[in-house]
N, C-alpha and C positions, 0 to 999 in steps of 0.2 A: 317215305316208303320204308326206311329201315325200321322204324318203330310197329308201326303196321303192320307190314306185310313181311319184313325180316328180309329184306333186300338192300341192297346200296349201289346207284348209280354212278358211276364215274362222271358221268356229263350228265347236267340237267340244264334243263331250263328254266328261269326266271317265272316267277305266277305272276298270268295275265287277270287282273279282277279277284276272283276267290277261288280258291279249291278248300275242298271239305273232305275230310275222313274223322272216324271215329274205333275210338276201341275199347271194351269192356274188360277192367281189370278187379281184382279182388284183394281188398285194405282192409285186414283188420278182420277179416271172416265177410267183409259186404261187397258186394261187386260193386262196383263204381264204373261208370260209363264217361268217359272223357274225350270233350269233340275238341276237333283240331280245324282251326281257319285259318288257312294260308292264304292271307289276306297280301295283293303286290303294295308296297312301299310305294308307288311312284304316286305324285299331284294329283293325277287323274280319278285314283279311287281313294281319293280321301273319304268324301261324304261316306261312300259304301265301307268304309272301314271302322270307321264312327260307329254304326248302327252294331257293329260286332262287337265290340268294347261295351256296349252297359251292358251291366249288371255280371259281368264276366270273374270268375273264381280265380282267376288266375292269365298271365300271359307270358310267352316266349317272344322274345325279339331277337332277330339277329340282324348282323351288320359286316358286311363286307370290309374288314380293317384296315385292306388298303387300297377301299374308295373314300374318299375324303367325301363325295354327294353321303353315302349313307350315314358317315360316323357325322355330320353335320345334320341331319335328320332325325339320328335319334332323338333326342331332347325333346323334340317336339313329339313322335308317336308317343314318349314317354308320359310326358304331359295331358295328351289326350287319352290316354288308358286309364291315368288316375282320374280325371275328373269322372272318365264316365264307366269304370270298372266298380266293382264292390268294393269298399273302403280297403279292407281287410286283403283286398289280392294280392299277392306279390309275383315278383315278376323277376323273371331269368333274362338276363341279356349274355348273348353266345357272340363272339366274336369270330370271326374267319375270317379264311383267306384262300388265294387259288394260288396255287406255284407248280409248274411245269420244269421237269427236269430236260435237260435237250443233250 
């Protein structure tokens, strides 16, 4: 949402399967249109996350820094992005974290 729409949630929720947004931006004098698949991490939509990765420009991964399940999973989304991304893609990995002051 913040890139988007120029908002920033304090609390969200985890993506159940895929959410999709898109946004039209201008590099270079040409507008370039860049879609965003916020594909969930979890076992379950593997195969469906697969299908998102070929032929793909480019990927963001993030990972929860301190959940030990995500930083142990990366590796593997990583691997399946390159086999079925464009050779050429490269790829941002974001690391976070949640911390509550009390």
């Amino acid at each position: 949402n913040r890139i988007i729409h120029n908002t920033f949630n304090k609390v969200s929720q985890p993506t159940l399967g895929i959410d999709f947004k898109k946004m039209t931006i201008q590099v270079n004098g040409k507008w370039v249109t860049i879609n965003f698949w916020d594909t969930a991490g979890q076992e379950q939509y593997e195969a469906i996350n697969k299908s998102f990765y070929k032929n793909a420009l480019g990927g963001i991964m993030d990972c929860d820094i301190t959940e030990s399940t995500t930083l142990s999973g990366l590796d593997k989304w990583i691997d399946q992005f390159k086999k079925l991304a464009d050779e050429s893609a490269p790829i941002i990995i974001i690391g976070r974290h949640y911390f509550k002051i009390i």
